[in-house]
Every structure is written in structure tokens, then in C-alpha cells.
N, C-alpha and C positions, 0 to 999 in steps of 0.2 A: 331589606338590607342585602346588598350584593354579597357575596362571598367571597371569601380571600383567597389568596391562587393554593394557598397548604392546604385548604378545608376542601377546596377544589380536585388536589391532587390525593387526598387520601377517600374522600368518596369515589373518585374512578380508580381506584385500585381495589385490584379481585378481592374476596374474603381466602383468609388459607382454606386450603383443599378441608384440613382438619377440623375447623370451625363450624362449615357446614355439615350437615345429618347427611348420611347418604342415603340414597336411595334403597328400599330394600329391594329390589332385582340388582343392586352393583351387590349386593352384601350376599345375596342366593349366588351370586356367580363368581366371587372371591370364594366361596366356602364349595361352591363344586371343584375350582380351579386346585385347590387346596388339597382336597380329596384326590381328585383325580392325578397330580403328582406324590401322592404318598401310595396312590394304592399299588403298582410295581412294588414298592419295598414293602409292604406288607404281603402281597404273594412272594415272595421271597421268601423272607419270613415265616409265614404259615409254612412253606414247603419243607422249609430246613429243620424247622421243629419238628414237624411230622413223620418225616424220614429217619428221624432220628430215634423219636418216641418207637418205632415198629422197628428199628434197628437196634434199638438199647440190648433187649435180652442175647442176642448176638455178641452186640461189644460186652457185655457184663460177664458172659459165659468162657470168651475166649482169649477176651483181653480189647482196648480198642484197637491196637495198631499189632496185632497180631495174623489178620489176613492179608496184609501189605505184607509182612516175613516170609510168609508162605508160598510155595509152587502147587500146583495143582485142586483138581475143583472133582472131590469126590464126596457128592452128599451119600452115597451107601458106607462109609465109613464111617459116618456121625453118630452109626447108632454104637458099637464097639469104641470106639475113639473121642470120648466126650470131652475132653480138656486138652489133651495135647498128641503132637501136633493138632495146628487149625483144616480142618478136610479142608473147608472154604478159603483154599489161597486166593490172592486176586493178582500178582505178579503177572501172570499170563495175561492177564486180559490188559492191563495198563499198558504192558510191551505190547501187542495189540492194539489198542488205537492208539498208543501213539505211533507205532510205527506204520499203520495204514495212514495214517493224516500227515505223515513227514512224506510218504510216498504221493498223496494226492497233492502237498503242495509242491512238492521239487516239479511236477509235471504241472501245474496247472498255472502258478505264478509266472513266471515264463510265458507260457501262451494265452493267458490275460490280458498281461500288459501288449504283449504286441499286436492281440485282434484288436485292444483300446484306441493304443497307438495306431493302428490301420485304419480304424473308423472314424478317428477325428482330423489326421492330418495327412491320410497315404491314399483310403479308397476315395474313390470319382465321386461328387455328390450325389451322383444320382441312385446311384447304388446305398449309402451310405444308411439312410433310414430302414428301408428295408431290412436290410442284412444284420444293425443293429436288433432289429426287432424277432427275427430269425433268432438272435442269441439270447436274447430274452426269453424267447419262448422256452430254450432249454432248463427255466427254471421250473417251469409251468407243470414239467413232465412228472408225474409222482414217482416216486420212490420206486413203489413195487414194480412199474414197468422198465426201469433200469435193474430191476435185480433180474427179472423175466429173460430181457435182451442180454446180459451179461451171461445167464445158464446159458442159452439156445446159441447165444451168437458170439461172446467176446472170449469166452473161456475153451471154448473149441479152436478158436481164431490162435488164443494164446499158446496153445499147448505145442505146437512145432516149434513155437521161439522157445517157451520154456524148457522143452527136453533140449534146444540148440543151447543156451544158457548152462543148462546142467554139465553137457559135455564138452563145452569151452571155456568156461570159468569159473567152473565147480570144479575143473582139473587144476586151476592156478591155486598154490599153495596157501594164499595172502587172499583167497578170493573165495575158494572152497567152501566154509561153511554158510558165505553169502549166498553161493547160489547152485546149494547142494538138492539135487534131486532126489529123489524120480518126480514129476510135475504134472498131476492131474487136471490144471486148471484152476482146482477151487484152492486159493491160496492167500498172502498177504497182498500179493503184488496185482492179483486180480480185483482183488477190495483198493488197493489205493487206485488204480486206474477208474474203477467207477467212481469214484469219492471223486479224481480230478474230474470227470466230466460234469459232477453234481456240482462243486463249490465253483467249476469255468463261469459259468454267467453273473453269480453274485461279482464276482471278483471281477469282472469286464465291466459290467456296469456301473460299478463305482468308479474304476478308473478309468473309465470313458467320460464320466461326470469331472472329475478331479480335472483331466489334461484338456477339458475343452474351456475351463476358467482361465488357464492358459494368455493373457492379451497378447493380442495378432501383432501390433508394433513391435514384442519381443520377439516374434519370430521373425517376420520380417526384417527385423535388422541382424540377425544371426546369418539371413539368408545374404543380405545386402553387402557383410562384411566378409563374405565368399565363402560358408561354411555349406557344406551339401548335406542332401535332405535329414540323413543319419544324423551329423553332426548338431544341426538342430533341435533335432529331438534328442540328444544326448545333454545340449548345455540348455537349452533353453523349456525343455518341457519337463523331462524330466526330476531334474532340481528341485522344485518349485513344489512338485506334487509329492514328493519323497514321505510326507505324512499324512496323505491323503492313499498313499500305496498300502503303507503301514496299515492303516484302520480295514480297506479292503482285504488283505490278507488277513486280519485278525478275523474278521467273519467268516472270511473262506474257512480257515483252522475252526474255527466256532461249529459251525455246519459239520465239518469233516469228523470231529471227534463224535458228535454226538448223534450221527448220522446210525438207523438200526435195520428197517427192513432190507434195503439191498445190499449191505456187509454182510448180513445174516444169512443171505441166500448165497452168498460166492466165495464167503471166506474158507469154509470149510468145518467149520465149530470146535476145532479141535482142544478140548479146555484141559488136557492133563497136564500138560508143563510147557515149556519156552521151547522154542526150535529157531535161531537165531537165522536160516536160509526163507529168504524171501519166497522162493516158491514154496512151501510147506503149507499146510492147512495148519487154522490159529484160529483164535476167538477176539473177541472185543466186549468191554464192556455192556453196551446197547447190546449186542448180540445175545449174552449169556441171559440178560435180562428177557427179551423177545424169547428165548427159546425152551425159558423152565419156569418160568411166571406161574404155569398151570398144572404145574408137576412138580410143586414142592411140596413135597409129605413126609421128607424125614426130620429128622430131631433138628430144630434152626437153621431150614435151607431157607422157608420166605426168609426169615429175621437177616439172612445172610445175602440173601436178593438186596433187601433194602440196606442194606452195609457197600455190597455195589453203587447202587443208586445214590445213594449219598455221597461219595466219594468220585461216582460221574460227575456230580455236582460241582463237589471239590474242584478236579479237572475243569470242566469249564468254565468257572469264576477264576483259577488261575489265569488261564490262558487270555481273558476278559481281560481282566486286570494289570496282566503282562504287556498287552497290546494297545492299554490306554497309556503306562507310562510310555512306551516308545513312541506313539503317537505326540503325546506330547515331550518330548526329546526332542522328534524329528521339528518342532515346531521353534523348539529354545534355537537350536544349533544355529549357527550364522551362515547364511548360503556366498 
């Protein structure tokens, strides 16, 4: 007996996806797939418990948001000085990286975007590859040889602007404590210049990726409509990429905060209190951490390390978090 065109049409239609058994290698590889996107959030997780658990007797001891109050990083008073004031301030070290990573980005956003801009729509192509891979390389360079080149070369370099600094704008009233001397080199302003030369290539490279999605007909007719070279990269490139800037810069700042060997070597360590002039010797978190890691033996300096470290943390998921919503901001807004 022939078949009817319905019996016809529901035998050639597929079985649902669900009806059929799957195979077990798709069921092995949904169940790695699985794993493999939860395990980031469980090192997360493990880390923040952890740090916290070796941090407890710290915050139990002194309170938990009592080394945020605090100025000054004196573990030889912990043994005298058990409850109050907290010896283990951290004030100093947060003014510290943040203010060396506000100095790494005012320098290095700026000359990001414009080596990006120079290598997708300004340098000759033939150069073009090259040169991009040239600033690549600058990410390749470890730490410790930027902090090496910074002693020997960039802090000697500095010290004629900085004494010039101290006695022409450390005399302005309004300016004075900014850029009050005397200026040995190792200082904030020496740590935010290597920080920009560290976070310049992440920050090129993404905005080198970002402005060369760019389509050529929108420049082209920027060009066509009589704007010159500036001016197309002012309406036509730039616009467009404004949240793809955002996320490069929240890396660069990513990087910059939590950056430790070569801060450590140039900043100067100086952990007693704040000194609000740029040329001054200061600390950073990462730093304090690098430099007494192995020489905590008074009463809650590890516990108080890891109260640090925990609160670096803190900082960096801010900043993280900070730079996802404006990313997606830059993405709502109507261009």
C-alpha cells in the first residue's frame, strides 16, 4: 500500500534532538565544557576563602576595617601596641597604587591610542607589521628587567627633571606639595612611568584590534565628504571603538595595580605614612607584600600581609567590575 503524503511528511522529519540518546563522547565533552567554564570561579573562590581564613586572626584581633583607618606600617610596635592603634595601617599603600596606576594611565592612554591609530590608518604598510610586532614585544619583556633598566637608566635620567620640578613647581603655592622635593629618583612618579611603559602594549594591542574593525567605506566617505586625515579618525574611528577603548584601558589599570617586582625596585618602599608630592619615595601594595613576605615574625605581621593581599584583591575586582559596567555603558549609549 502506497503511503500518504502526512505519513510521508512525518517520517522525513528529524526525531527532536531530546528523543534521541546521545552519544557518550557529546555527554564527556558537555561535562568537560561545564567544568571547564566553572573552574575560574571556583579559583576565585578557593583564593578568597583562603586569604581570608590566614587573614581572620588579623581582622579578629584589630577589627576588620581597622587597617583601612590607619597611616603607617610598623610591625615592631605590635609587640607593645596589641589592640590599639592598628601598627598594620594600609592607607599608604592604597594612595600608592593608586596613585602610581593614575600616573601609568594619564601617560600611557594617550600614547596607546595614538601608536593604534598610527599602525592601522597613519604608518606606510610596509612598515606597519613590523613595528606593530616591535610593540608587542614590549610585553614579552619581564618585570624584573624593567625594574633593573629603571635603577641603572630611567631614575638617573629622571633626577635633573625632578630636582627641575621641585624648584619650579614645588615653589608654586597651589602646586607645592605636588611636587615638593628633594628628588632622588626612587619615587611615585618613577613607578608610574615604568607601570606606563608596562600596561603601553596591552593597551596598543587591543586598540589596534578595536579601530582596524573599523569598515573602510566609513572612512572613506569621511574622506570623500572633505574631512582630512585627523578629522576622520576623530568621527569615524574613533566613535565606534569608544567601548572597545574602555575594556583596553580597564586592563591596562588591571596590570598597573597589581604590577610588584619593578614598583618594588623604583618606588622607594617607604611604608610610614602618605607624602602627597609625586617625587617622594611611597610603597604599594604588591610591593609591601614582595618585600616582608619573609620577615614577618612579629605578633600578626603574616596575618596582616594577608589582610593586604586580600584587600589587593578587593582593588582589583573593583576596578574589573568598574570597567565592565562602562564598557557596557559605552555600548547602550547611541553613537
Amino acid at each position: 500500500m502506497s503511503l500518504t503524503l502526512k505519513d510521508r511528511t512525518t517520517r522525513s522529519m528529524p526525531e527532536p534532538a531530546g528523543s534521541r540518546q546521545r552519544h557518550p563522547a557529546d555527554r564527556l565533552f558537555q561535562a568537560a565544557v561545564h567544568a571547564a567554564a566553572w573552574l575560574p570561579i571556583a579559583i576565585l573562590g578557593a583564593t578568597v576563602v583562603f586569604l581570608l581564613v590566614q587573614a581572620w586572626p588579623a581582622l579578629t584581633h584589630y577589627g576588620p576595617f581597622s587597617s583601612l583607618g590607619s597611616i603607617g606600617w610598623a610591625p615592631s610596635r605590635a609587640i607593645t601596641e596589641s589592640t590599639s592603634p592598628n601598627p598594620y595601617g594600609l592607607l599608604q599603600f592604597i594612595y600608592g597604587s593608586v596613585l602610581t596606576a593614575l600616573i601609568a594611565m594619564a601617560i600611557a592612554v594617550p600614547a596607546s591610542i595614538a601608536v593604534a591609530l598610527y599602525l592601522t590608518d597613519v604608518a606606510p604598510r610596509v612598515i606597519r607589521r613590523p613595528l606593530a610586532h616591535l610593540v608587542d614585544l614590549l610585553a614579552a619583556i619581564p618585570s624584573v628587567v624593567y625594574g633593573f633598566w629603571a635603577i641603572f637608566a630611567l631614575a638617573p635620567t629622571l633626577r635633573p627633571l625632578g630636582e627641575m620640578l621641585g624648584r619650579t613647581l614645588g615653589a608654586v603655592p597651589a602646586l607645592g606639595a605636588v611636587f615638593a622635593g628633594p628628588f632622588y629618583g626612587y619615587s611615585y612618579l618613577t613607578a608610574g612611568i615604568v607601570l606606563a611603559i608596562m600596561v603601553l602594549p596591552i593597551i596598543t594591542a587591543i586598540c589596534r584590534e578595536v579601530f582596524a574593525t573599523t569598515p573602510v567605506p566609513r572612512k572613506e566617505a569621511a574622506l570623500a565628504l572633505g574631512a582630512t586625515r585627523w578629522e576622520m579618525l576623530r568621527m569615524a574611528v574613533l566613535p565606534p571603538a569608544r567601548a572597545g577603548i574602555i575594556g583596553a584601558c580597564t586592563l591596562g589599570l588591571g596590570r598597573a595595580v597589581g604590577e610588584t617586582i619593578a614598583v618594588t625596585m623604583v618606588i622607594g618602599n617607604n611604608v610610614t605614612g602618605i607624602n602627597p608630592s609625586l617625587l617622594a619615595p611611597g610603597a604599594t601594595m604588591p610591593s609591601v607584600l614582595a618585600n616582608e613576605l619573609t620577615e614577618a615574625t612579629q605578633p600578626f605581621h603574616l596575618e596582616s600581609l594577608f589582610v593586604v593581599a586580600l584587600w589587593l584583591l578587593a582593588l582589583a575586582l573593583a576596578v574589573n567590575v568598574a570597567g565592565r559596567l562602562l564598557v557596557r555603558r559605552g555600548h547602550r549609549e547611541p553613537r
